[in-house]
VMD Tcl script that draws the C-alpha trace (Angstrom):
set ca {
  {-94.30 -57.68 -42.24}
  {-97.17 -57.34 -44.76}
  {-96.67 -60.07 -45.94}
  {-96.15 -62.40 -42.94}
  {-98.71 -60.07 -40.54}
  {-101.36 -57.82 -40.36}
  {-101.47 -54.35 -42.00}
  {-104.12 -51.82 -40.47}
  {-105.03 -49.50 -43.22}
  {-106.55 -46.60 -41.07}
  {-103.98 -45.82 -38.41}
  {-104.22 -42.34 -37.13}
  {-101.48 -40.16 -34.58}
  {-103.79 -39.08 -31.95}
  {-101.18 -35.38 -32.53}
  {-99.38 -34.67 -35.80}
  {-95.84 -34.04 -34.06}
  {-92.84 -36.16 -32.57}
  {-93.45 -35.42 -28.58}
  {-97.39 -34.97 -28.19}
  {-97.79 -38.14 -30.55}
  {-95.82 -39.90 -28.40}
  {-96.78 -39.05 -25.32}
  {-100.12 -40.73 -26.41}
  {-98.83 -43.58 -27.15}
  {-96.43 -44.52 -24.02}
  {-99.69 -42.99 -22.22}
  {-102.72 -44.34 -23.60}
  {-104.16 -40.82 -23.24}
  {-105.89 -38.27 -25.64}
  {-103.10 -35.09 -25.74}
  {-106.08 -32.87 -23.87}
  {-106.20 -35.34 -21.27}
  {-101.77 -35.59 -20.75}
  {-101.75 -31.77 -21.61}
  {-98.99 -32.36 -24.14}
  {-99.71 -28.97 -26.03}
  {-96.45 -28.63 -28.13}
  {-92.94 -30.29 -28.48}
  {-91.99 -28.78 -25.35}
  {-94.35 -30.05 -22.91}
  {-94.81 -33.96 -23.28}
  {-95.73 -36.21 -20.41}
  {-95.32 -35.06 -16.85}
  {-92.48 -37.53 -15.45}
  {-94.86 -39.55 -12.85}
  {-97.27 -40.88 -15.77}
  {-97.15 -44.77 -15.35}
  {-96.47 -45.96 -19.24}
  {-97.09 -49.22 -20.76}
  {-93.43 -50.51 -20.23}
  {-93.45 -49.24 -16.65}
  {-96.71 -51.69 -16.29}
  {-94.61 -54.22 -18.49}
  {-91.84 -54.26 -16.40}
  {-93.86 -54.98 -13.40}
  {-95.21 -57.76 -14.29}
  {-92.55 -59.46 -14.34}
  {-90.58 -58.38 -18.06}
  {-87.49 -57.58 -19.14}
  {-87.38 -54.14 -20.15}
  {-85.35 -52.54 -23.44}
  {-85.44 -49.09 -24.98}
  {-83.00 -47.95 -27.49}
  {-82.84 -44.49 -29.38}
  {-85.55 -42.42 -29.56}
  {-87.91 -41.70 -27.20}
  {-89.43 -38.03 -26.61}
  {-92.32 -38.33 -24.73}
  {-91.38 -36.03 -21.64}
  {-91.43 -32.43 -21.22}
  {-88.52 -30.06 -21.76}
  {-86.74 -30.93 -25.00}
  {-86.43 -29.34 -28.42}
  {-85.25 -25.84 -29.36}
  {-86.03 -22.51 -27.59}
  {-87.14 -21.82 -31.26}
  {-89.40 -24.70 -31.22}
  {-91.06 -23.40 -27.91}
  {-91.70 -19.88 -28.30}
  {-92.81 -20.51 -32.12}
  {-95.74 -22.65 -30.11}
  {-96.72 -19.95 -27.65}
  {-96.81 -17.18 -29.97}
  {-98.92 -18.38 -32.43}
  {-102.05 -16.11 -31.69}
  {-99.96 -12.97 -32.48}
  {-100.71 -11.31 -35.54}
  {-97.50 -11.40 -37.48}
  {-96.74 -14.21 -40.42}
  {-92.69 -15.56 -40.34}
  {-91.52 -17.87 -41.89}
  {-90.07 -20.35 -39.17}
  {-88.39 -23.14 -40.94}
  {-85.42 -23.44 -44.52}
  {-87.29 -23.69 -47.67}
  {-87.25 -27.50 -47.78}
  {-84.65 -29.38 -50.26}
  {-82.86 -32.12 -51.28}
  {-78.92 -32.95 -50.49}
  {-77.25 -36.12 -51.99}
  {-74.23 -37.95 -50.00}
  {-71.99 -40.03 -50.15}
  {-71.80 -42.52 -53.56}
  {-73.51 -45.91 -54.89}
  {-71.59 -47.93 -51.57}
  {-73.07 -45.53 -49.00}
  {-75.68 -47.48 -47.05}
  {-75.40 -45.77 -43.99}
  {-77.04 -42.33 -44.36}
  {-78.77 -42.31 -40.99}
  {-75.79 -43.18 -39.10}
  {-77.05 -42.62 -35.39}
  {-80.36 -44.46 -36.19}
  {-77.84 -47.41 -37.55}
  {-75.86 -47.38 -34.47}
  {-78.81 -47.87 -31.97}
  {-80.07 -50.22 -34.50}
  {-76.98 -52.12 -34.24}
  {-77.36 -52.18 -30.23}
  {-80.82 -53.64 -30.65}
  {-79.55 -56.31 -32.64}
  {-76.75 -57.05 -30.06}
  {-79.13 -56.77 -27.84}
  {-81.24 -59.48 -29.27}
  {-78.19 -61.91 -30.43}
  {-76.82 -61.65 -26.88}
  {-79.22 -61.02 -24.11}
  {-82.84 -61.87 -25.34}
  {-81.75 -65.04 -26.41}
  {-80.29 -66.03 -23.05}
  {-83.26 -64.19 -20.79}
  {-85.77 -66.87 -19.10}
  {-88.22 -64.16 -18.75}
  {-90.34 -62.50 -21.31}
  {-88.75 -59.21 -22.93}
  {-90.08 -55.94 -24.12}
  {-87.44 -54.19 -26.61}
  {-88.70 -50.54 -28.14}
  {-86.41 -49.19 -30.93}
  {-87.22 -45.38 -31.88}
  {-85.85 -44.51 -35.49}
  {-85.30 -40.71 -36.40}
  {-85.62 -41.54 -40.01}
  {-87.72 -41.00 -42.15}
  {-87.15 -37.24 -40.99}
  {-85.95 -34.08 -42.94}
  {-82.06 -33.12 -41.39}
  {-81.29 -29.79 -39.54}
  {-80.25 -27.64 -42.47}
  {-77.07 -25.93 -41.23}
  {-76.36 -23.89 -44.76}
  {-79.13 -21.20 -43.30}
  {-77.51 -20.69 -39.77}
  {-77.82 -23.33 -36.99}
  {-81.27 -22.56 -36.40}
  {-82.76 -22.28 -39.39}
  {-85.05 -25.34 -39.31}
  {-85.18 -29.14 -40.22}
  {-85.49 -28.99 -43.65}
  {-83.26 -31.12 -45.77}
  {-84.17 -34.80 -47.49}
  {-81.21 -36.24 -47.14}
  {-80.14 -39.95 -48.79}
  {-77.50 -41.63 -50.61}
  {-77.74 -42.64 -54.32}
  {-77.65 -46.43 -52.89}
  {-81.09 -45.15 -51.94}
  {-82.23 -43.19 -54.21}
  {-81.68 -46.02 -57.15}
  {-84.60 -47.58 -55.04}
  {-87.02 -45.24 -56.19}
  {-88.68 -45.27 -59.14}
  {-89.38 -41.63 -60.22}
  {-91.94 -42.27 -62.56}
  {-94.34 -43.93 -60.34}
  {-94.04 -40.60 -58.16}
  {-97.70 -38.69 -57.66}
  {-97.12 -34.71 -57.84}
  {-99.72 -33.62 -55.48}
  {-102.70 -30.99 -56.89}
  {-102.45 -27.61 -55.20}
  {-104.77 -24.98 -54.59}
  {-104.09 -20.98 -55.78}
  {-102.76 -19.51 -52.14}
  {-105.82 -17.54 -52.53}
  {-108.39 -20.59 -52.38}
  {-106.50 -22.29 -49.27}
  {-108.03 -22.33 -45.38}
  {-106.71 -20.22 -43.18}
  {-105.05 -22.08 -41.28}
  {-103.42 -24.38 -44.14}
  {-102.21 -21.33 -45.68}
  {-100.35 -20.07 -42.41}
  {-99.00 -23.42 -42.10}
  {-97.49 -23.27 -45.75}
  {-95.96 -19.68 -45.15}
  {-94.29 -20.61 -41.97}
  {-93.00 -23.77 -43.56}
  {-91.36 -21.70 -46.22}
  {-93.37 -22.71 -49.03}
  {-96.01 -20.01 -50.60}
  {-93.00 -19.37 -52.91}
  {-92.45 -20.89 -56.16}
  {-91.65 -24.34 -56.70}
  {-90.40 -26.47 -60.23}
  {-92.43 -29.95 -60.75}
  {-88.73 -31.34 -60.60}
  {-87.92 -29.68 -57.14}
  {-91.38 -31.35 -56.08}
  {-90.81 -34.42 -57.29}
  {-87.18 -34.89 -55.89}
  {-88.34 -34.23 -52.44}
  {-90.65 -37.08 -52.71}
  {-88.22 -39.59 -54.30}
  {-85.73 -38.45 -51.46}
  {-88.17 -39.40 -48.43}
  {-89.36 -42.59 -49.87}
  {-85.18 -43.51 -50.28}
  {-85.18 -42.10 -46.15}
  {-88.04 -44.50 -46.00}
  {-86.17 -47.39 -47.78}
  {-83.17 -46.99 -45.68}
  {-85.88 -46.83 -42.67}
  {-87.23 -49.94 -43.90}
  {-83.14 -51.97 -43.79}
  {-83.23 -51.27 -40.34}
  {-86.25 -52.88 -39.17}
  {-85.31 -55.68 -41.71}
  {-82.26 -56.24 -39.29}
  {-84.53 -56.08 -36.02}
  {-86.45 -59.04 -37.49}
  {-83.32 -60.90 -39.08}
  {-81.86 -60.60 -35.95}
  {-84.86 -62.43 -34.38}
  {-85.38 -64.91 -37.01}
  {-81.21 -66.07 -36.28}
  {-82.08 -66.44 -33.08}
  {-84.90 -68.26 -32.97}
  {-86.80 -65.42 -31.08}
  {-89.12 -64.62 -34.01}
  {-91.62 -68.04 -33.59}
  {-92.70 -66.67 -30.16}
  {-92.09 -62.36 -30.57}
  {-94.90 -59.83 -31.19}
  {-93.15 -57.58 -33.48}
  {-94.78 -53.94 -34.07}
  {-93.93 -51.52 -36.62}
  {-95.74 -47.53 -36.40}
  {-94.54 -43.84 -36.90}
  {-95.41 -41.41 -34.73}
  {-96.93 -38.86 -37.67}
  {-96.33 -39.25 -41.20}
  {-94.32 -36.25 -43.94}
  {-96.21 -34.24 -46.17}
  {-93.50 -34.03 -48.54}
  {-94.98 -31.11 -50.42}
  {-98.78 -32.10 -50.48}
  {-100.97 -29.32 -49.55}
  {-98.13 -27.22 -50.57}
  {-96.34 -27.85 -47.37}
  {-93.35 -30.08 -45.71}
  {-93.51 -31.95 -42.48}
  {-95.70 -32.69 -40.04}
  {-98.56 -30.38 -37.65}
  {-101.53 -30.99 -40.11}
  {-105.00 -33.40 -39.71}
  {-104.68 -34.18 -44.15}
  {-103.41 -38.02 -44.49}
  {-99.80 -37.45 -45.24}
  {-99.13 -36.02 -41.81}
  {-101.97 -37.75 -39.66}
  {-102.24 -41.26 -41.17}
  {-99.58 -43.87 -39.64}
  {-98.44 -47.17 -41.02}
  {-99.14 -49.72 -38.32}
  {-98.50 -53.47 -38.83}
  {-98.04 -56.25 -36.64}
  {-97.03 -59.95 -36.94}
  {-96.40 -62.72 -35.02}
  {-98.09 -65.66 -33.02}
  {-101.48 -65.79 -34.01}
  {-101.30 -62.83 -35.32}
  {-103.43 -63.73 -39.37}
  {-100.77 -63.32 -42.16}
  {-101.42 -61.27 -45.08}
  {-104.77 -59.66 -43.57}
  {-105.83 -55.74 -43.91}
  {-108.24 -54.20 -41.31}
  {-109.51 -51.39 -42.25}
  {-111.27 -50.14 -38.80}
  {-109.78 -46.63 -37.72}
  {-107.29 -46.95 -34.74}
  {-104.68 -44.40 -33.01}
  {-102.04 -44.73 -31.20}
  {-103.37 -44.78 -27.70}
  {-104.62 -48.18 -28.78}
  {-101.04 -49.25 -28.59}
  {-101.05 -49.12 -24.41}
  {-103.84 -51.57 -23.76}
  {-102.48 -54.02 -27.12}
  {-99.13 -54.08 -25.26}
  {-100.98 -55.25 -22.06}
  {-103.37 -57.47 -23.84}
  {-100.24 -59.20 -25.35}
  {-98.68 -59.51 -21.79}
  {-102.08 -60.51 -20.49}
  {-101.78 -57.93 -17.64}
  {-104.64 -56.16 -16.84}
  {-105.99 -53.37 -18.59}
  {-106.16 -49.92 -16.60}
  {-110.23 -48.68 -17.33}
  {-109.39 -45.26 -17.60}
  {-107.53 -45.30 -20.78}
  {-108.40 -43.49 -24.28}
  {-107.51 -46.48 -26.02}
  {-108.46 -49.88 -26.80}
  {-106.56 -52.87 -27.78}
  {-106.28 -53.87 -30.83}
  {-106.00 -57.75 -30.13}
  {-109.82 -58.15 -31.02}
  {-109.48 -56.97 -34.43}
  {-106.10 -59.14 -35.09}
  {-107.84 -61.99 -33.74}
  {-111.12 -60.92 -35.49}
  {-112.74 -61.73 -32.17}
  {-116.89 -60.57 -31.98}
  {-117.97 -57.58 -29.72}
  {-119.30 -60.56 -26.94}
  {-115.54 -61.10 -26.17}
  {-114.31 -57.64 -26.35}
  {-112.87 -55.83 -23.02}
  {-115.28 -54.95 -20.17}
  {-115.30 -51.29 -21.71}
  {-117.29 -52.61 -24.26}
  {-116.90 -52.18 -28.25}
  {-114.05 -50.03 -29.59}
  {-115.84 -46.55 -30.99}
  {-115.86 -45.84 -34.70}
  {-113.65 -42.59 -34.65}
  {-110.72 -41.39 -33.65}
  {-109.83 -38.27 -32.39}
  {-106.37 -36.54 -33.25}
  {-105.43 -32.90 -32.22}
  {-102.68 -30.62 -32.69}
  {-101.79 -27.09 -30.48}
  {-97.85 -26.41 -31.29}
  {-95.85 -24.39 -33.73}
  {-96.50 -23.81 -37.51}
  {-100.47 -23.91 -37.10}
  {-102.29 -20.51 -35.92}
  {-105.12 -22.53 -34.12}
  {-106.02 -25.48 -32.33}
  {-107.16 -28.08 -34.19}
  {-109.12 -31.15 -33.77}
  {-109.90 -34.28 -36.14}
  {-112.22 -36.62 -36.22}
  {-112.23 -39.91 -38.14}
  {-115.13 -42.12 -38.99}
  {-116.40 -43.86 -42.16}
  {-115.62 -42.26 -44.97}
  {-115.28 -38.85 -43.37}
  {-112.90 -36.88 -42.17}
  {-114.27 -33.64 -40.00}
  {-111.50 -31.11 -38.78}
  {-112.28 -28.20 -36.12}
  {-110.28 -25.08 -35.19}
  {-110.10 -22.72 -32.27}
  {-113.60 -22.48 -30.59}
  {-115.90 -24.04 -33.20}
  {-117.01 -20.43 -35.15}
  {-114.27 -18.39 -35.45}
  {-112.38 -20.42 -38.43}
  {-114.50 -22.23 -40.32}
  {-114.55 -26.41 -40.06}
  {-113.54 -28.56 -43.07}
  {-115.51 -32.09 -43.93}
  {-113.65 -34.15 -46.66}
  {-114.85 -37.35 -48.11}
  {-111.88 -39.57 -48.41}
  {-113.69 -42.86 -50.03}
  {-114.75 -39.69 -53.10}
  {-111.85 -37.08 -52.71}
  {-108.50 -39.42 -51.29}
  {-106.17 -36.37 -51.99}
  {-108.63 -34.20 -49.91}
  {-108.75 -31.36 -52.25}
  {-112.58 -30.38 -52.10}
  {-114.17 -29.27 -48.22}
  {-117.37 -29.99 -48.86}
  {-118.71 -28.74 -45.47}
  {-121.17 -26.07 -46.75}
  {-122.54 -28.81 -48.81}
  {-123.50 -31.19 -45.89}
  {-124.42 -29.33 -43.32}
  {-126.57 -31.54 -41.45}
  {-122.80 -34.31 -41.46}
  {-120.67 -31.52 -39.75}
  {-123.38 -31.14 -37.23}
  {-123.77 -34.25 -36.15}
  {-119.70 -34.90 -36.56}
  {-119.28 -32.02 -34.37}
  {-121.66 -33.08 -31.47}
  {-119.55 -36.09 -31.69}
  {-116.63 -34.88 -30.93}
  {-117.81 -32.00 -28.40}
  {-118.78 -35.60 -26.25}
  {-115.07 -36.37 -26.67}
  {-113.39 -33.52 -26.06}
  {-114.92 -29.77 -24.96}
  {-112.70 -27.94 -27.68}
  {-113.34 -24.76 -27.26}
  {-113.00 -25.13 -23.34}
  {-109.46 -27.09 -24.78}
  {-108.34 -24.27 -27.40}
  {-108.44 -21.63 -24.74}
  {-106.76 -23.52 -21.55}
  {-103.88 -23.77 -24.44}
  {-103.94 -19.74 -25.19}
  {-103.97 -19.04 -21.84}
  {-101.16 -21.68 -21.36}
  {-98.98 -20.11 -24.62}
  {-99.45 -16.83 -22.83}
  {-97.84 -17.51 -19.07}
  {-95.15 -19.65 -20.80}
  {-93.92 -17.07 -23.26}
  {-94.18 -14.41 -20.12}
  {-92.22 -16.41 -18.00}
  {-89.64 -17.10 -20.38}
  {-89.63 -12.97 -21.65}
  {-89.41 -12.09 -17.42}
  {-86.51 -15.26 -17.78}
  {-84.19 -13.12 -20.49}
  {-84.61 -9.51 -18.61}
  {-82.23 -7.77 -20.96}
  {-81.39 -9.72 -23.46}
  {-85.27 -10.71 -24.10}
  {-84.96 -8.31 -27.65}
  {-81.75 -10.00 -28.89}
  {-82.97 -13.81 -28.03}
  {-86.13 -13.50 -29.90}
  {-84.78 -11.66 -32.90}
  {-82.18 -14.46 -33.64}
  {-84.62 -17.81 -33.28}
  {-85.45 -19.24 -36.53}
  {-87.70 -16.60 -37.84}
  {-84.55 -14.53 -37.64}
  {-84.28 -13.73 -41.62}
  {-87.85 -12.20 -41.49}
  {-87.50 -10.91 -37.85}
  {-84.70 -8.40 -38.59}
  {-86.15 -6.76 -41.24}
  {-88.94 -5.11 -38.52}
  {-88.18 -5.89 -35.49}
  {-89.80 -3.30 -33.77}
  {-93.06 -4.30 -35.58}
  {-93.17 -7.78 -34.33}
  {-91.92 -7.17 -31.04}
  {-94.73 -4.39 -31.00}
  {-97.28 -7.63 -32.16}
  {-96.03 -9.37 -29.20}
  {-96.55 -6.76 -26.69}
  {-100.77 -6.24 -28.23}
  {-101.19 -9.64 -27.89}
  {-100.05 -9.73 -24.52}
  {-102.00 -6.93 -23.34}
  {-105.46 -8.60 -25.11}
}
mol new
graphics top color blue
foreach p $ca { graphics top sphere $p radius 0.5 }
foreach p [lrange $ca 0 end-1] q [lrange $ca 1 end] { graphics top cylinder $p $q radius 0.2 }
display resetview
C-alpha cells in the first residue's frame, strides 16, 4: 500500500481503546459529543453511520468480523474497572503481560478467527463484488495485532499474552528492536504510573522479556499484514482493484512495554498514533502527508469517495483534499481542515480523564478538570520517545494549547458528566447484584489483589460513593 498509495504519517485515534475509537469513526463524532465513555458504552443504536449513508445512496453494503462500536459489550470486569476509577485503591487489573509460542515453522494461521472472516471477505470479493452492477462498500475488522485472553491466571485475568508462531517470528529481526527508556516509578505522572500498576507492570522486567514482547507484536503485526495482502490479491484477480478505494487504519496502536506499560488507554504515540494509508484511483502513489488527521475524518472521506453529501455537523473532515493535494479554495463549505486533533480517553486502567491535543510539533495532554493533575507538553520533532514534559518550561505554549482545546471541548464540564456517569452506573449495577454484590466484585480481574483486603476496598468503594 505504501508503495502503490498514500501513507499519512500523523494519524491519531480520536480515544485510545477498541469501542470509543470506533464509535468515532463509524460516527464522525468527537467521543464527548457520542458519549462513548468506556468499552461499555459505544454508540447509541439510532446513530446514522457512514455505511448506513453508503447504503442509501444506492451501495452495496459488506461488513465482516469486527465491529464494536455499540454499547453493551465486553466484560463485567471491563465495566466496573471504568466506573470505579476515582476510588482510592490501586489493583492491578490485567496478567503481567508475556509471550507464548505455537504451533511450529508451517503454522501460518495463528489468528485463526481473523483468517476465517478474512477468508469470507475474499469469497466475498471473488464471488459477489465481481458480479454486483452497483458500487460496493466491504469493511473487514481484524482482532490482530492484539494481546490474547491469558487463561493460565483464571478466565478473567486479562488480555495479556503476545501470541505468534515461529513462521512469524523468523520475520522479525531482533536486532533492529528499540528497548524503550523508562523513567524510575518515582519520576513518572500520576496518572502514567497508575496506568503501569494496573497493567501489571511496576514490577521487574529482564531486557530479554522486553524485547520478546516487541518481536512478538511486530510477528502479530506481520501475520496482520498476510491478511490484508489477501484482501488486495483478491481484488487485483478480479479485476476490482483498477477502480476500488482500498483503506487500511487501526483503531489505537500497542504500547508493547514503552512507558513501562502494555496495551492501549494512553495519549504517548504507541497507543494514540494510527497507521492510515490509502490507495487507489487517483489516489498519488508513494506520497507521505504529514498533516495531523483522526479518525472521524474517515466519515466524510467515505462520503467524499461516494460523492454523497457531506452531513455539516460532523467532527471530521475528509481527507480527499490532502490525497488530491487540492488548495483551501476547493476545500468543503466548512472551510479549511484545523491544525489539531483532539483525542480523549475516560475508561479503565487510567485514574482521570484525559484529553490530547495535536498540533505542530507539540503534543499537549490534560487530565481531570485542568488543575488538579498537572498537564504534560512534549515536543515530538526534539523528544520522539516523549521522555521529557517540558510544560513548566513553556508556560506561555500550554496556555495557549489549553485555550485551544477548552474551544473544542469544555473538559472539565466533560471529566465530571463522566464521574457522575461512573457513579449511577456502578450503583445501578451494585442495587443489580443485591446479595451477591460482595462475591461478584471480589472475583473480577483484580481478584488476586482483591482477596487479600477485601473489606478495605469494598470500604474504598462505599467513601467514594458517599463523596
Amino acid at each position: 500500500m505504501k508503495r502503490y498509495g498514500t501513507v499519512f504519517l500523523n494519524a491519531y485515534t480520536n480515544s485510545p481503546i477498541c469501542c470509543p475509537s470506533r464509535a468515532a469513526m463509524w460516527s464522525g463524532l468527537f467521543t464527548h459529543l457520542t458519549e462513548s465513555w468506556n468499552n461499555f458504552k459505544g454508540l447509541d443504536p439510532d446513530y446514522i453511520t457512514w455505511m448506513d449513508l453508503m447504503e442509501k445512496h444506492g451501495y452495496h453494503t459488506q461488513k465482516f468480523g469486527k465491529l464494536d462500536y455499540t454499547s453493551g459489550h465486553h466484560s463485567v470486569s471491563n465495566r466496573v474497572e471504568a466506573w470505579t476509577r476515582d476510588v482510592h485503591f490501586l489493583l492491578r487489573q490485567e496478567g503481567r503481560p508475556m509471550v507464548n509460542l505455537t504451533g511450529d515453522r508451517k503454522r501460518v494461521r495463528v489468528m485463526e478467527a481473523d483468517w476465517r472472516n478474512t477468508d469470507k471477505a475474499v469469497n466475498w470479493i471473488k464471488e459477489e463484488a465481481v458480479n454486483l452492477t452497483q458500487p460496493f462498500v466491504l469493511y473487514l475488522g481484524l482482532n490482530l495485532p492484539h494481546p490474547y485472553p491469558s487463561p493460565y491466571a483464571g478466565e478473567n485475568f486479562g488480555s495479556s499474552t503476545f501470541l505468534t508462531s515461529p513462521y512469524w517470528l523468523e520475520k522479525v529481526n531482533y536486532e533492529a528492536i528499540k528497548i524503550p527508556k523508562w523513567s524510575s516509578l518515582s519520576e513518572m505522572h500520576p496518572v502514567d504510573y497508575y496506568s503501569s500498576y494496573t497493567k501489571n507492570c511496576t514490577g521487574e522486567f529482564t531486557e530479554e522479556e522486553v524485547r520478546n514482547i516487541r518481536a512478538f507484536y511486530y510477528a502479530m503485526c506481520a501475520e496482520t499484514d498476510a491478511m490484508l495482502g489477501e484482501i488486495i490479491s483478491a481484488l487485483g484477480d478480479t479485476g476490482l482493484l483498477r477502480k476500488a478505494v482500498v483503506i487500511f487504519t487501526a483503531d489505537h496502536g500497542e504500547l508493547a512495554m514503552e512507558h513501562r506499560q502494555f496495551y492501549k488507554m494512553s495519549m504517548y504515540e504507541g497507543s494514540s498514533h494510527v497507521p492510515l494509508l490509502v490507495m487507489g484511483p487517483g489516489v498519488k502513489e508513494q506520497q507521505e502527508i504529514p498533516d495531523v488527521v483522526s479518525l472521524v475524518d474517515i466519515y466524510p472521506t467515505m462520503l467524499d469517495i461516494a460523492r454523497i453529501p457531506v452531513p455539516q455537523n460532523l467532527s471530521g473532515y475528509s481527507l480527499i483534499p490532502l490525497l488530491h493535494k487540492k488548495t483551501e479554495s476547493e476545500v468543503s463549505p466548512r472551510g479549511p481542515r484545523p491544525s489539531w486533533v483532539l483525542s480523549e480517553f475516560h475508561g479503565c486502567n487510567v485514574n482521570s480523564s484525559v484529553y490530547m491535543l495535536r498540533t505542530g510539533k507539540w503534543k499537549y495532554i490534560a487530565y481531570s478538570d485542568g488543575c488538579s493533575v498537572l498537564p504534560q507538553l512534549f515536543d515530538l520533532t526534539a523528544d520522539p520517545d516523549e521522555l521529557t514534559n517540558v510544560a513548566i518550561k513553556f508556560p506561555l505554549i500550554v496556555h495557549s494549547l489549553d485555550k485551544i482545546l477548552r474551544s473544542i471541548v469544555n473538559y472539565p464540564k466533560v471529566s465530571s458528566s463522566v464521574q457522575e456517569y461512573n457513579k449511577r452506573q456502578f450503583i445501578s449495577w451494585k442495587q443489580s447484584l443485591g446479595q451477591n454484590y460482595s462475591s461478584v466484585i471480589a472475583n473480577l480481574r483484580w481478584h488476586q489483589d482483591w482477596l487479600k483486603e477485601q473489606k478495605k476496598y469494598e470500604n474504598a468503594i462505599d467513601k467514594w460513593l458517599g463523596e
